[in-house]
C-alpha positions in Angstrom: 0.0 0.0 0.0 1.5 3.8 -1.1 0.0 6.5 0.0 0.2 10.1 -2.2 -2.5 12.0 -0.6 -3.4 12.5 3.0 -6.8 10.1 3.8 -9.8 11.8 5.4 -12.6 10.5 7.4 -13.9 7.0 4.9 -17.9 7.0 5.8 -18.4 4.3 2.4 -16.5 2.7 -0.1 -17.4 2.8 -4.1 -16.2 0.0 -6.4 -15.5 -0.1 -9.9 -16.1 -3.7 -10.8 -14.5 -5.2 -14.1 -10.7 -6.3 -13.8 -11.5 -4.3 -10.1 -12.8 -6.9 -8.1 -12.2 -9.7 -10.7 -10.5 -10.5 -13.9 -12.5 -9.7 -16.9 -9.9 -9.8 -20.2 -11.3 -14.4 -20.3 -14.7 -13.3 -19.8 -15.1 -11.1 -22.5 -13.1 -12.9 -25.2 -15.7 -16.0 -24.3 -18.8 -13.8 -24.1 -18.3 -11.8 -27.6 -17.6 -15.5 -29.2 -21.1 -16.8 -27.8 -22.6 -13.5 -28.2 -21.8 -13.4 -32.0 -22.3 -17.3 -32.4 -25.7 -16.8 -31.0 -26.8 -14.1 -34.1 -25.2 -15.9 -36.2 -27.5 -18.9 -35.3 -30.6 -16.9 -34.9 -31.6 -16.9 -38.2 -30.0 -18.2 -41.8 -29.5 -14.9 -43.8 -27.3 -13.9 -40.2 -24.5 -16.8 -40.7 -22.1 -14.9 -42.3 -22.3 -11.8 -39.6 -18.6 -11.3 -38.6 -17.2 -9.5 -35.2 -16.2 -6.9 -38.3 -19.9 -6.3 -39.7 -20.6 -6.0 -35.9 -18.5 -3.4 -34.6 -18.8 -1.1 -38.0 -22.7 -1.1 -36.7 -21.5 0.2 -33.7 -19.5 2.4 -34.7 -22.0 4.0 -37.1 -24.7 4.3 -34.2 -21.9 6.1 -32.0 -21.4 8.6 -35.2 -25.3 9.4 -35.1 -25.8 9.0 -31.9 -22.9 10.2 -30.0 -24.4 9.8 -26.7 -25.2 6.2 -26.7 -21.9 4.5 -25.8 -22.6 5.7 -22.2 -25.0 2.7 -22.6 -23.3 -0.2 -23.5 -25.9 -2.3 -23.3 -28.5 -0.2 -25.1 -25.5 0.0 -27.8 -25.5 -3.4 -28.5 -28.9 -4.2 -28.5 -29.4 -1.8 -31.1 -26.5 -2.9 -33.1 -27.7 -6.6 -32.7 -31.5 -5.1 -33.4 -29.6 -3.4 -36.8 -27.8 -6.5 -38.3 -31.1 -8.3 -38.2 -32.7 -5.5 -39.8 -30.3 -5.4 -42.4 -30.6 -9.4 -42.5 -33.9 -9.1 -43.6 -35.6 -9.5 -40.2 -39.2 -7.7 -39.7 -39.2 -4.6 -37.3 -41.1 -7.1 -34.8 -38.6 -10.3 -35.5 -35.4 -8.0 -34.9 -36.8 -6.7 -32.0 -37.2 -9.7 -30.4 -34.1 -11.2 -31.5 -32.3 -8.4 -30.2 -33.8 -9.0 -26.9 -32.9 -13.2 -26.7 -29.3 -12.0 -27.9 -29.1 -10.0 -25.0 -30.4 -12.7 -22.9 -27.4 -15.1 -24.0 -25.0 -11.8 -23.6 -26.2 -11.4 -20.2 -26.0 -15.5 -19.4 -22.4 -15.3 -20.6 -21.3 -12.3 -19.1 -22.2 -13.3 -15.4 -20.0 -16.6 -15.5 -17.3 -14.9 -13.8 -14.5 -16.6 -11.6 -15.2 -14.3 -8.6 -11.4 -14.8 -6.5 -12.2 -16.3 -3.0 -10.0 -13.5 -1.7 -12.4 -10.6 -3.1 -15.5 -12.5 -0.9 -13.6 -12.4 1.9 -12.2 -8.4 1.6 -15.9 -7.4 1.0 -17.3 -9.1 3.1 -15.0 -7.8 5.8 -15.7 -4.3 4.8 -19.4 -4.6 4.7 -19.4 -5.1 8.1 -17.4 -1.6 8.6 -18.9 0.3 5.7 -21.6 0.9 2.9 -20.3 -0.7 -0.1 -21.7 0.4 -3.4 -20.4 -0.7 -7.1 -20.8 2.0 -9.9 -19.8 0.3 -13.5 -19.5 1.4 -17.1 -20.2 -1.6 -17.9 -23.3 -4.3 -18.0 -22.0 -6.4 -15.5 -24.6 -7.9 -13.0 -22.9 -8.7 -9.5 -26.3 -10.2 -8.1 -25.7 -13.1 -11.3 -22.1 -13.7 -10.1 -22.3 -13.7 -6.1 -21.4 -10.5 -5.6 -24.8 -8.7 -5.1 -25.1 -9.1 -1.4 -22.1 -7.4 -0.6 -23.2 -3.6 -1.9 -26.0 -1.5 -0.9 -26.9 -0.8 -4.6 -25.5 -1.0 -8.0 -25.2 2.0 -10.4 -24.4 1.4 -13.9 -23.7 4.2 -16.8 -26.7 4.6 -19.1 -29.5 3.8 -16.5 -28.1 5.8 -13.8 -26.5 8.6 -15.7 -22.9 9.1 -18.1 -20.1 6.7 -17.8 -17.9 7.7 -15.2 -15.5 9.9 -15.4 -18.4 12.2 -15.7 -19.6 12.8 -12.3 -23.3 11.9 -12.7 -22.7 8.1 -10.9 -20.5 9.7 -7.8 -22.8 12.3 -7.5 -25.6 10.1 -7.2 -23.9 7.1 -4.7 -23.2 10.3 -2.8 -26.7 11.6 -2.6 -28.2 7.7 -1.8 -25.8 7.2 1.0 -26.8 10.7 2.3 -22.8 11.5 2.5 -20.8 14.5 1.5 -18.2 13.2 -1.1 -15.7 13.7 0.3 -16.1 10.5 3.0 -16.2 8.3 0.5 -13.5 6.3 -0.8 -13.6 5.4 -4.7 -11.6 2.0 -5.5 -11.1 1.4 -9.4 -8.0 -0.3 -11.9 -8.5 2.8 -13.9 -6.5 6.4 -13.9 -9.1 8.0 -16.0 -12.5 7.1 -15.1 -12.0 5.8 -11.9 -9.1 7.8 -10.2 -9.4 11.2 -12.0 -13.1 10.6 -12.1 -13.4 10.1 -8.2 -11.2 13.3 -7.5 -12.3 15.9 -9.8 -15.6 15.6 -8.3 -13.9 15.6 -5.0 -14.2 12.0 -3.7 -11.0 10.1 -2.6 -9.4 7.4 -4.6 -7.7 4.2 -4.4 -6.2 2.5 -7.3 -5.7 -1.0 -7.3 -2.8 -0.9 -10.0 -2.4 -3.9 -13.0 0.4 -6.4 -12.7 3.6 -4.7 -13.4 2.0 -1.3 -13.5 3.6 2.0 -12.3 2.2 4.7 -11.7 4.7 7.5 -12.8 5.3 5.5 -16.2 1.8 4.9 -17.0 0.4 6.9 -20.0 -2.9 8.1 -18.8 -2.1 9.1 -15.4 -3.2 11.7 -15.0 -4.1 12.8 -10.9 -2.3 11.2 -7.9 -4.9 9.0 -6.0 -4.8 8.9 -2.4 -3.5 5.4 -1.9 -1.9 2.6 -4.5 -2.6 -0.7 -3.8 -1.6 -4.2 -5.4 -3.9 -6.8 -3.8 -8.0 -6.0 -2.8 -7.2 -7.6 0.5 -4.7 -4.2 1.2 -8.3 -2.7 2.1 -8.9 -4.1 5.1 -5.5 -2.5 6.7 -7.8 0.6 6.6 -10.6 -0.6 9.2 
């Protein structure tokens, strides 16, 4: 554990949850495999769909719609909704394919290897703190054993831009009826988790990649207040 900035009073803890509180790199690579052998399956005049065809969808919703990757999940449905469209697929059949694809997404997604040692710290800190997870992603901790360990879940789209706009803090803040600056964010990334956390005046601790460093790392940006290596470094703090 290094500290850079003094710690104040910690009334709650915030998590960022992918490659956070788990690794996610395995789960993704399995889950856009199923996800795009799923379409692909769905219907005949989709067999030749490619990860390519895919992400140029994507991209061209995020050209009109410049807004909607704070969404991920809305993004792909709509891109999955698309590709059907373009298939061939009625208004009313795309729709509802969208929605089973998601289903599968959603069913692959959640088989996460949750480590024993990330039970165990949150569990520990539950019984000192509030814990709340706030995600860009579409990750479901209730689907993967986590749920029970956080007061609530905030996730970008639903609950407002991905961080590191402030919309998320703000709101944890305003649920746990704290000022921000009691709560402690804990995230893997400089950007949206570190800088995010600060410049809206919440402290930060970065759990740092293997091998990472902090002053040769690219998008550093603001000191956090504490570096750790391991989630169980937490507990040192109760």
């Amino acid at each position: 554990m290094r500290f850079y900035r003094p710690l104040g009073q910690i009334s709650a803890l915030t998590f960022d949850l992918d490659d956070t509180l788990y690794d996610n790199r395995q789960v993704i690579l399995r889950t856009e495999k199923e996800a795009l052998s799923f379409v692909q399956n769905y219907h005949p005049s989709l067999k030749s769909l490619q990860n390519t065809d895919f992400q140029r969808l994507r991209q061209t919703l995020r050209e009109t719609e410049p807004d909607i990757y704070h969404d991920v999940t809305e993004w792909r449905r709509r891109a999955v909704e698309q590709a059907m469209l373009n298939a061939g697929l009625s208004p009313q059949e795309a729709a509802l394919g969208a929605e089973a694809s998601m289903a599968n997404f959603a069913k692959w997604r959640s088989r996460i290897d949750v480590p024993q040692e990330t039970h165990d710290t949150l569990k520990t800190l539950a019984a000192k703190w509030p814990l709340v997870a706030i995600t860009n992603g579409n990750a479901q901790p209730e689907l993967f054993g986590l749920g029970d360990y956080f007061e609530f879940v905030l996730r970008a789209g639903p609950h407002g831009r991905s961080k590191p706009f402030n919309d998320m803090y703000h709101l944890a803040a305003e649920k746990l009826a704290l000022p921000l600056g009691q709560i402690l964010h804990v995230g893997d990334d400089l950007t949206t988790d570190v800088a995010g956390a600060i410049c809206c005046g919440m402290q930060a601790c970065w759990i740092k990649p293997e091998n990472a460093d902090l002053m040769q790392t690219a998008d550093s940006r603001l000191l956090p207040h504490l570096e750790i290596s391991r989630l169980a470094s937490l507990t040192t703090l109760i």
